[in-house]
Structures are given as structure tokens and as C-alpha cells.
KELO-171171 format. One line per 4 residues: number of its first residue (from 1); their letters; for each residue x, y, z of C-alpha. Coordinates in nm, 3 decimals. Layout:
% KELO-171171
NUM) a) X/Y/Z; ...
***
This chain:
% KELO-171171
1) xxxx) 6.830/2.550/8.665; 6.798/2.623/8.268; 6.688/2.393/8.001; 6.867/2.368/7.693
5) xxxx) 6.735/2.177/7.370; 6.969/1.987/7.135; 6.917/1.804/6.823; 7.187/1.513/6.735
9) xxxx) 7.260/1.456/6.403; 7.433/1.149/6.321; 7.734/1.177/6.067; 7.648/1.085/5.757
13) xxxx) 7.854/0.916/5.465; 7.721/0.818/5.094; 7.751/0.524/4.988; 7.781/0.442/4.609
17) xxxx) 7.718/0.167/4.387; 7.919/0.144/4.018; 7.872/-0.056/3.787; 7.850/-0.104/3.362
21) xxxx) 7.478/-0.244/3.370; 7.200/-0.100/3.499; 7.012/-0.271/3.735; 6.789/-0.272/4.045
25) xxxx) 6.981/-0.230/4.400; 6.852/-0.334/4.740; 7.050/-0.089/4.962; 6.946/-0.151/5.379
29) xxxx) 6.597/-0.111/5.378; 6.574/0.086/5.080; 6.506/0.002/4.756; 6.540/0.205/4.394
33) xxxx) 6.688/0.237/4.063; 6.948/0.554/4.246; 7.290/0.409/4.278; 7.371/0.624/4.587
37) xxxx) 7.254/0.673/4.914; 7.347/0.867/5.248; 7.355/0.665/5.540; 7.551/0.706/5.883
41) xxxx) 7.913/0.633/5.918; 7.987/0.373/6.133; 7.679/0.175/6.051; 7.623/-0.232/5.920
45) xxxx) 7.510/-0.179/5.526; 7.387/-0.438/5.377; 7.382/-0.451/4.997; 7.225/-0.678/4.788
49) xxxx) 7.285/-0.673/4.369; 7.012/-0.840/4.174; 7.122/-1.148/3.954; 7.028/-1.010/3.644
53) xxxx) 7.057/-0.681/3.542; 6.803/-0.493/3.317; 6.974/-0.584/3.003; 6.972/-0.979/3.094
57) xxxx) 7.328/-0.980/3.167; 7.444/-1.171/3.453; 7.623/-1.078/3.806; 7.957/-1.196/3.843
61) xxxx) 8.119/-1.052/4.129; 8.197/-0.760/4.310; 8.469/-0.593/4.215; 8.674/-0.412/4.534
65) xxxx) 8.660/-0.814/4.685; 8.591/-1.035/4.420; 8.303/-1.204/4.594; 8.089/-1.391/4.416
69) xxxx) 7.781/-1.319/4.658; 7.555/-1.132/4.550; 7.480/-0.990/4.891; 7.748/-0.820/5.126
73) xxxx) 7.777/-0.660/5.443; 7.980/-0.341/5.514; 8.040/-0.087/5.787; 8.036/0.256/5.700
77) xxxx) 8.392/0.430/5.708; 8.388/0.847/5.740; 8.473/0.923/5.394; 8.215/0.718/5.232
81) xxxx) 8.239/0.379/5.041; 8.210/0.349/4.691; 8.164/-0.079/4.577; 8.126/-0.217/4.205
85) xxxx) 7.909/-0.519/4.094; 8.040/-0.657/3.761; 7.776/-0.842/3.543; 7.882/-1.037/3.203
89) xxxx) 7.608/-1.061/2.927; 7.577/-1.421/2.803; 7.754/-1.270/2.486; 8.057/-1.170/2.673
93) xxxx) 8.060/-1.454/2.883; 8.073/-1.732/2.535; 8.334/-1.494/2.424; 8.591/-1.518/2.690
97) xxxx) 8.502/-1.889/2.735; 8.533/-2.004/2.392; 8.891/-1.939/2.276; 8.841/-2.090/1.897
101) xxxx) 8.535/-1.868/1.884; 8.765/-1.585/2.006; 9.030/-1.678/1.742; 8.753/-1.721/1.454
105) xxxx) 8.543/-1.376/1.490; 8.844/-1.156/1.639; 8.821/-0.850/1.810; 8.506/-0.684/1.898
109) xxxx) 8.424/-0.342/1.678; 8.129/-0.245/1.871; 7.980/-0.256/2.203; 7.660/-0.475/2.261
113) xxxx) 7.352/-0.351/2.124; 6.947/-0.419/2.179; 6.709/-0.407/1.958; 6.344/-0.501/2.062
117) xxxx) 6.508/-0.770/2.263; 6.765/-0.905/2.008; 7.120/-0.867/2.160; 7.392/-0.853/1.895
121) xxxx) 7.774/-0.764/1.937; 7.971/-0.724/1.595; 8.342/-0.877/1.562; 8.620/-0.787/1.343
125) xxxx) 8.520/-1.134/1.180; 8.160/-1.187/1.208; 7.859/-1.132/1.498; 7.710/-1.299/1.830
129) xxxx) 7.381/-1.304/1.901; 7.151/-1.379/2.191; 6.780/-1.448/2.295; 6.650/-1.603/2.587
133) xxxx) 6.496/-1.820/2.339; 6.821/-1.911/2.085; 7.095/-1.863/2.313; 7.436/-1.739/2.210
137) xxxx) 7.505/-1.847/1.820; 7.770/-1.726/1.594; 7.748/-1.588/1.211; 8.025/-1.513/1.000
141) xxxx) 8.154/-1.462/0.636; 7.916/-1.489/0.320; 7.627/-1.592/0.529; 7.627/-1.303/0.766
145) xxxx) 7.680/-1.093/0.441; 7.364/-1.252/0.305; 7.177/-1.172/0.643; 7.294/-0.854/0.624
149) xxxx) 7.163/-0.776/0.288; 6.829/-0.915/0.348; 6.811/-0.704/0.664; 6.940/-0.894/0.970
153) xxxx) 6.765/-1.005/1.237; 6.479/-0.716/1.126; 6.403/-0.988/0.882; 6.534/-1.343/0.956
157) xxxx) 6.519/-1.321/1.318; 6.837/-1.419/1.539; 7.025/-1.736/1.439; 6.947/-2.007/1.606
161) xxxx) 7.214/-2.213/1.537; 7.574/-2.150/1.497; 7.759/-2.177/1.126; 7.789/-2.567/1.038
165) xxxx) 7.850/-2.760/0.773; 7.545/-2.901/0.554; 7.466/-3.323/0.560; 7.598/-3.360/0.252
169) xxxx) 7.879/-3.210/-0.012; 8.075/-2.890/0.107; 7.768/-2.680/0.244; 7.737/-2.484/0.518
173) xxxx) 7.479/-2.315/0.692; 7.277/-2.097/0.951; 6.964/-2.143/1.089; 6.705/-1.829/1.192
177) xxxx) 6.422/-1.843/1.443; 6.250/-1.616/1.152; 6.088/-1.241/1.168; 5.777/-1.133/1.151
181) xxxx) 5.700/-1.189/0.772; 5.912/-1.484/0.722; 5.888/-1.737/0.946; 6.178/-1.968/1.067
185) xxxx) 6.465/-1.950/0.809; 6.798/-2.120/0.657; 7.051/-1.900/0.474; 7.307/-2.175/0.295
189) xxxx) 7.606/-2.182/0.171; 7.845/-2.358/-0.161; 8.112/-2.241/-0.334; 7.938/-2.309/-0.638
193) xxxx) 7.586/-2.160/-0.564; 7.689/-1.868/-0.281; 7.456/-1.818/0.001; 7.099/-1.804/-0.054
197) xxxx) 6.806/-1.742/0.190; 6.490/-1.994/0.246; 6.209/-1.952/0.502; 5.866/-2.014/0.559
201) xxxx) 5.654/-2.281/0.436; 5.879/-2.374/0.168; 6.213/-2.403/0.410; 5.941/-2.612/0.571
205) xxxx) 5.872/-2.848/0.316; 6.270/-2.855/0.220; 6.315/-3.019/0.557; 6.058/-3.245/0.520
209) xxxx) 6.236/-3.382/0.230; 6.569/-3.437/0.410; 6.710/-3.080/0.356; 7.038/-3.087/0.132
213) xxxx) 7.091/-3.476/0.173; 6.757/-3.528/0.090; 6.562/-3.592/-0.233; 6.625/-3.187/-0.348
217) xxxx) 6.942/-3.150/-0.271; 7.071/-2.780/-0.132; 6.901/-2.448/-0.250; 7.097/-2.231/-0.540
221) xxxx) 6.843/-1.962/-0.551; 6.727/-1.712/-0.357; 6.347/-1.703/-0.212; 6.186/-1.546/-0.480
225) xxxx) 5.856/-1.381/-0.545; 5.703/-1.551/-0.921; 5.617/-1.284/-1.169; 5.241/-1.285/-1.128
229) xxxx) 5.283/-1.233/-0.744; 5.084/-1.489/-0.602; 5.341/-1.731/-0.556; 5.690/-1.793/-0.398
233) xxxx) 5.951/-2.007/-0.497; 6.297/-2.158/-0.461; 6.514/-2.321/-0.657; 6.706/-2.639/-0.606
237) xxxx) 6.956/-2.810/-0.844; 6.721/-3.002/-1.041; 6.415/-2.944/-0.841; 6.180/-2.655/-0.715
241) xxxx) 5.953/-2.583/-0.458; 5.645/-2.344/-0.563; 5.397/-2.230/-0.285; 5.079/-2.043/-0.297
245) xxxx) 4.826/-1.960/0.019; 4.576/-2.143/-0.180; 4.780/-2.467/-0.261; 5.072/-2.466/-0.012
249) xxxx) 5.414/-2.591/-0.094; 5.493/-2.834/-0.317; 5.767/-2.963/-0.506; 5.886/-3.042/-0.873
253) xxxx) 6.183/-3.219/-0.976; 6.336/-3.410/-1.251; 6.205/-3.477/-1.603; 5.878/-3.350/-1.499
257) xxxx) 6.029/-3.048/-1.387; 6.209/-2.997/-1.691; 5.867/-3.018/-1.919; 5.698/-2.810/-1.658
261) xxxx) 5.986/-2.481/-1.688; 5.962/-2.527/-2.059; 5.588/-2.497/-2.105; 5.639/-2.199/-1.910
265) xxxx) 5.657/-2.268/-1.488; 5.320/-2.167/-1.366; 5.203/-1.964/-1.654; 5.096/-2.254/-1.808
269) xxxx) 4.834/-2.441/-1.587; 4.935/-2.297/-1.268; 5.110/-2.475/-0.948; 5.182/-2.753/-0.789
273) xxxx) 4.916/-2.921/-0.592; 5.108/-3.232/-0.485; 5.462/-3.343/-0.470; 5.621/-3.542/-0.736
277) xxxx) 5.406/-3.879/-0.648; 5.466/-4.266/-0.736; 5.160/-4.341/-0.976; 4.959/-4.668/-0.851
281) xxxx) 5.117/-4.891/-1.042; 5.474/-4.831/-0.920; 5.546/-4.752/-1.293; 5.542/-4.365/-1.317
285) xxxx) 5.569/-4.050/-1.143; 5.318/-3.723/-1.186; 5.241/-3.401/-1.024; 4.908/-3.243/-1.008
289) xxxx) 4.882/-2.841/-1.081; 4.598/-2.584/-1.015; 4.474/-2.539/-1.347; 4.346/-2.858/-1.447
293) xxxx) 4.671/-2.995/-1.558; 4.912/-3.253/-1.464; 5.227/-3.402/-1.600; 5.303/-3.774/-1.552
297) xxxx) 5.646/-3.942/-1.627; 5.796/-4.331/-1.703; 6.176/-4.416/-1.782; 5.939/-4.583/-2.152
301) xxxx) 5.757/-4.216/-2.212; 5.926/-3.936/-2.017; 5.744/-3.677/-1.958; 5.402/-3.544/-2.115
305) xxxx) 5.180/-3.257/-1.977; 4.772/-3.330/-1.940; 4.514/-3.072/-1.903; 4.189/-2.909/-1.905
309) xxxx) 3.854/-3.179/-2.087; 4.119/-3.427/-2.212; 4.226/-3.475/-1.861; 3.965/-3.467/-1.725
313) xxxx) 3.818/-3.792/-1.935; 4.149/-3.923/-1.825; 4.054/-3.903/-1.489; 3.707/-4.042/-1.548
317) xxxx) 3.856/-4.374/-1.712; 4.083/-4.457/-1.453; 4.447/-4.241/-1.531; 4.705/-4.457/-1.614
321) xxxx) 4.527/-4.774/-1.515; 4.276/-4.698/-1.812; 4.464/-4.532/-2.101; 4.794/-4.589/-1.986
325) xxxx) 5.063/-4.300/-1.991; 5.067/-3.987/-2.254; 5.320/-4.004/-2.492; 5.252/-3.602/-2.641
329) xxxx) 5.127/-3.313/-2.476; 4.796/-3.180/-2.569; 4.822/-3.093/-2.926; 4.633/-2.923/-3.175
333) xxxx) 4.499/-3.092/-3.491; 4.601/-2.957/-3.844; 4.362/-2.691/-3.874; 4.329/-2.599/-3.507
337) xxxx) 3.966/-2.774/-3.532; 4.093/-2.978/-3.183; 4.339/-3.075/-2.953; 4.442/-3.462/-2.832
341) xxxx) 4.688/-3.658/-2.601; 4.831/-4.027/-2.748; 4.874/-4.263/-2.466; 5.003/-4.608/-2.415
345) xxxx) 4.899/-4.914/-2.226; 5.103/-5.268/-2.258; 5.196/-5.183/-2.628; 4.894/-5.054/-2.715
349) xxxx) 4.798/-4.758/-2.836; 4.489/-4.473/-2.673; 4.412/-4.124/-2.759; 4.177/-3.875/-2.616
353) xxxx) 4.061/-3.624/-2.862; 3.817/-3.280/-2.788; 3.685/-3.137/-3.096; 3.688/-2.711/-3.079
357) xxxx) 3.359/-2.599/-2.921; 3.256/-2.898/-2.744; 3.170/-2.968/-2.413; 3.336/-3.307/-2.347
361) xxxx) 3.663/-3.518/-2.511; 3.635/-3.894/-2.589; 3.834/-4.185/-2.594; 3.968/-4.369/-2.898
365) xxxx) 4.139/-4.707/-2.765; 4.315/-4.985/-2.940; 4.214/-5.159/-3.253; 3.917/-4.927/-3.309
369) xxxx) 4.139/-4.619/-3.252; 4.388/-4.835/-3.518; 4.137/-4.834/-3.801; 4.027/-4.483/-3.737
373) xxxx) 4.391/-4.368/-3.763; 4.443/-4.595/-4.062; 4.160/-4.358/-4.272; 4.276/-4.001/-4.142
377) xxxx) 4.177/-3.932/-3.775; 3.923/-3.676/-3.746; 4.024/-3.573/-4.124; 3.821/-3.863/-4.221
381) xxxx) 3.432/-3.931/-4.303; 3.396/-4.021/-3.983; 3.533/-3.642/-3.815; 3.566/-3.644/-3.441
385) xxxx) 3.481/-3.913/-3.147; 3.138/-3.832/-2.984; 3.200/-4.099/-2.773; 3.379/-4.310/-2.545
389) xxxx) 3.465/-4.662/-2.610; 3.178/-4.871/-2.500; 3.027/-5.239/-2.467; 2.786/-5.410/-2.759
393) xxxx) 2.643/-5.730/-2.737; 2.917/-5.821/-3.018; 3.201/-5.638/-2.879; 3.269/-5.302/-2.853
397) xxxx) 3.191/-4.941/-2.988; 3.323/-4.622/-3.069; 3.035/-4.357/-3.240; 3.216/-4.051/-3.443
401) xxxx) 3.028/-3.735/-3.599; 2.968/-3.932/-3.890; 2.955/-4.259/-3.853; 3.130/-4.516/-3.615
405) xxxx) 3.368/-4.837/-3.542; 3.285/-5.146/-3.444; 3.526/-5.450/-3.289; 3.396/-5.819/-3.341
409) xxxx) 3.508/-5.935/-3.025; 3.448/-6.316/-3.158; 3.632/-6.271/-3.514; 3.793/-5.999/-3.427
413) xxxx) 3.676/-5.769/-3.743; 3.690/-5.411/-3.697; 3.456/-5.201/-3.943; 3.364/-4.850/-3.984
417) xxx) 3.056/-4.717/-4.100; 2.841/-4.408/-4.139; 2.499/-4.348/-3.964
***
């Protein structure tokens, strides 16, 4: 009796997988990034789509049965099978859930788009964003045109908030998780001032204050690079913010603010080292700036600028406490042979006076500082003070180039006299 060999094959059907988002299929025993896959008719498939696609977008259901499982069993017919798992990016899915979002942003112009893991979809009316870290958030109208112009998300980062209106007056704003040279960002918006852009250290320090219902009120400029390109700055109505790596960000408001823009921002005697500060005695208000200067306020004086020696014999006598508050700037002396600062203390008054070339300034206080204004200042036989005010056994002391003052402090004479 013969032998014959045979070889069975078993009939084989492909089975297909469609869908609009790529993603990673578990097939039987199989696994791979193919979409198809020939397998025999008549078996038990079982197919399993992952939860998240590639793209982060999320499985919904399948489409030939509307199940919402992401695993399914099928058997094989002859002609093949061909199923579709349907996955909804957390864009789409805010978009079809949120009808006044729908209604505000309108159609969509453009399909999704990534860009190093930023999703953004544009709208007839404005854009949606996603991260895993921000969520969905909306930006529209002159803000988005401002983020546009200062290069998007490339820039700013994704907005991590939606459009809302400010704390206080008719504002409204975005926030931005911030890019890689900016840091975490604002972009608000007035009718009056547009939409301007703040970030970094100084959006920082903005929010420390209280934001726009806070002592500074909203911004009206633009971050801005300052001319000598060390510093950055912002403007606020009736205040700034200056910040530098070396003295961080700071800001100036008010009267001071006023006299510090008119002597010429940081051109003068440089920035901001402290915030607009309560003085000790609850009276005035200064700020501090990098070049030996400050400027120091009352609702008496105003405002007067302080720098360089005179300041620093300020300092060295106790500020305010000693001298009391300036009532000029640093001025020059007919001639240009000096430079002083008045003050006043409880009605009386101080001055500080550095004579051109020296080393140090001196004090000139009360009645002695009377009697050497009454015969000329430093125009007079006595010329400049080479000396602070100081103690005698009689009363006190101030010595000149020339001669000096004395006060009786038991019969209150005050007399001048050369060496």
C-alpha cells in the first residue's frame, strides 16, 4: 500500500486595525506597531487597543460596536475583518464638552499639531492648548495676538490658565508656564494699556505685591531690556520694577519714582536694591540703588536723591534719625568747589557738605550750621567743614578750613573763630 504526504494549510484571513492615532496594538499573541495581521479564519482574536495612543490622546471606543472596552474578542469570518479604535485628544475632548468654549473660539482651522510636546489646535477665534503638566487652557483675541508676536509657546511656554478677568478694574489676562529664557509668564490685558507681556523674576516680584490689585497696580509696558543692557524692566502705572542678576528685582513707585525717572532711571546711580521701604520712624519712605545713592521721601519734604561721600556720612550719623530728611538733592556750590544735601530734623535745620578733592563730607547741624550760613557758607573765612559736629567740655564743635564754631551749651552763645 502507497504512502502519500500532505501538508494542511489552514485558511487564512487578515485582520486590520484603523484608526486616526497611532498607537501600539496587542493583536493574539503578537505584538507591534503593524496594524494588520494574517491569522486563520474561523479563529477567537483577541484584540487589545492601548489607552493612550502615541500622541497622548485617549481611547474612546471602538467604532464597528461602540464598545467602550478596550479589549474585544472576535472570530475570524472568510473575508477578513477590518475594526476601528477611536481615541479623542484631551483637546478634542474639552471642545465637544464645553459648548460656550465651542461658541467663543468657533470652528477649528487646523488640525492638532506637536511641537516638542506642546499640543496646540488653532480656532477660527482663538487656540487650545495642552500639556500633561497645564492641561487644556484657552487663548483668544489681543492676548493670543501678543503671544503670537512674541513667539508663542517657543517663548512663553503653554498657557496655563485660561483667559480671565484681572482682581481689579477691567483687566484680563493669561498665564504661561514660561520657555526656556523666560521663565513663568503673564501677558495682560486693558483697553487703555493693550496687552503687554511680563515674566521672570520681575512677574515674580509683581505677584508678590498683589499683582494688579496690589500696591503696583497692572503692567502698561512691555518687558523691556534698559539701554545699557544689564537690566530689565517693566512698567506699571505709577510704579516700576527694575531687575539686574546682581541686585534682583525691585520696585519704585510714587514720588520717589518720579525724582528717580527725572534724574535719569538708572543712569544716574544705578538700580534698585530694595523696594520702596517705610523708614524707622514710620515718617518716610526710601529706596536704596547700586551706586551709592538713595532717595528718601515725607508728605513735609517729598522727594530728594542722596549719594556717593555725602551719603555715606549720612549713613554714619544715623539716616534720618541723625540729620533728619534731605530737602535738595546733592548740589553743587557756586563755583563747582563742592557739592551738599540740606536736611531737616523737628524744625531744624542740617547740611552735609564735601569740598572738591576730598576724601570725606562733614556735617553742619543746627545753630552752628545757622551762624555759618549767616556769614556765607563755605564762601566765608571759615571755607569748608573739616569736621563733624562734635562734643566740648562747653558744648559743642564744628572745625572749618579756617577756623571754627563753637555752641555754649550753658548760655547758649555761638561764636566763630579762626585757628
Amino acid at each position: 500500500m502507497g504512502r502519500a504526504r500532505y501538508v494542511a494549510l489552514p485558511r487564512l484571513a487578515r485582520v486590520w486595525i484603523a484608526g486616526w492615532r497611532e498607537a501600539r496594538f496587542d493583536v493574539g499573541r503578537g505584538q507591534g506597531q503593524a496594524l494588520n495581521r494574517l491569522v486563520t479564519v474561523g479563529s477567537l482574536v483577541s484584540v487589545t487597543a492601548p489607552s493612550t495612543a502615541f500622541d497622548g490622546a485617549q481611547f474612546t471606543r471602538w467604532a464597528d460596536n461602540s464598545s467602550t472596552s478596550p479589549e474585544r474578542q472576535f472570530l475570524v469570518p472568510p473575508a477578513g475583518m477590518q475594526v476601528r479604535a477611536d481615541y479623542q485628544s484631551a483637546i478634542e475632548k474639552r471642545y465637544t464638552e464645553d459648548a460656550d468654549l465651542r461658541a467663543k473660539l468657533g470652528a477649528a482651522t487646523g488640525i492638532e499639531i506637536i511641537e516638542d510636546g506642546v499640543h496646540w489646535q488653532p480656532y477660527a477665534n482663538g487656540r487650545l492648548y495642552w500639556t500633561p503638566r497645564t492641561g487644556v487652557t484657552a487663548i483668544s483675541g489681543r492676548i493670543l495676538e501678543k503671544y503670537v508676536a512674541l513667539g508663542a509657546h517657543a517663548f512663553l511656554g503653554a498657557p496655563s490658565t485660561d483667559e480671565s478677568p484681572g482682581k481689579a478694574g477691567d483687566g484680563r489676562f493669561n498665564h504661561f508656564e514660561g520657555g526656556p529664557a523666560t521663565g513663568a509668564g503673564t501677558i495682560y490685558w486693558t483697553p487703555a494699556s493693550g496687552a503687554v507681556a511680563i515674566y521672570g523674576p520681575i512677574r515674580d516680584k509683581w505677584l508678590e505685591t498683589g499683582a494688579e490689585a496690589g500696591l503696583l497696580g497692572h503692567p502698561i509696558t512691555d518687558q523691556a531690556t534698559t539701554p545699557d543692557g544689564t537690566g530689565r524692566y517693566s512698567h506699571f502705572a505709577g510704579s516700576s520694577i527694575y531687575w539686574t542678576a546682581a541686585t534682583g528685582a525691585h520696585y519704585v513707585k510714587g514720588e520717589i519714582r518720579d525724582k528717580w525717572r527725572a534724574l535719569g532711571w538708572e543712569r544716574f546711580f544705578g538700580y534698585p536694591t530694595t523696594d520702596e521701604s517705610g523708614a524707622p520712624d514710620g515718617v518716610g519712605r526710601y529706596n536704596h540703588f547700586s551706586q551709592a545713592g538713595s532717595i528718601y521721601w515725607t508728605p513735609s519734604t517729598g522727594a530728594y536723591e542722596v549719594h556717593g561721600l555725602i551719603r555715606a556720612r549720612w549713613s554714619a550719623v544715623g539716616w534720618e534719625n541723625g540729620l533728619g530728611y534731605p530737602t535738595t538733592d546733592e548740589t553743587w556750590t557756586p563755583g563747582n568747589t563742592g557739592k551738599y544735601n540740606h536736611f531737616v530734623q523737628d524744625g531744624f535745620g542740617h547740611s552735609i557738605y564735601w569740598r572738591a578733592g576730598a576724601g570725606e563730607a562733614w556735617e553742619v547741624k543746627g545753630l552752628i550750621r545757622q551762624r555759618w550760613r549767616e556769614l556765607g557758607w563755605q564762601t566765608s573765612y571759615l571755607g569748608f567743614p573739616v569736621s563733624g559736629e562734635y562734643t566740648t567740655t562747653t558744648g559743642k564743635r564744628s572745625d572749618f578750613q579756617y577756623g571754627y564754631i563753637t555752641y555754649n551749651g550753658t548760655t547758649g552763645a555761638v561764636e566763630d573763630r579762626r585757628y
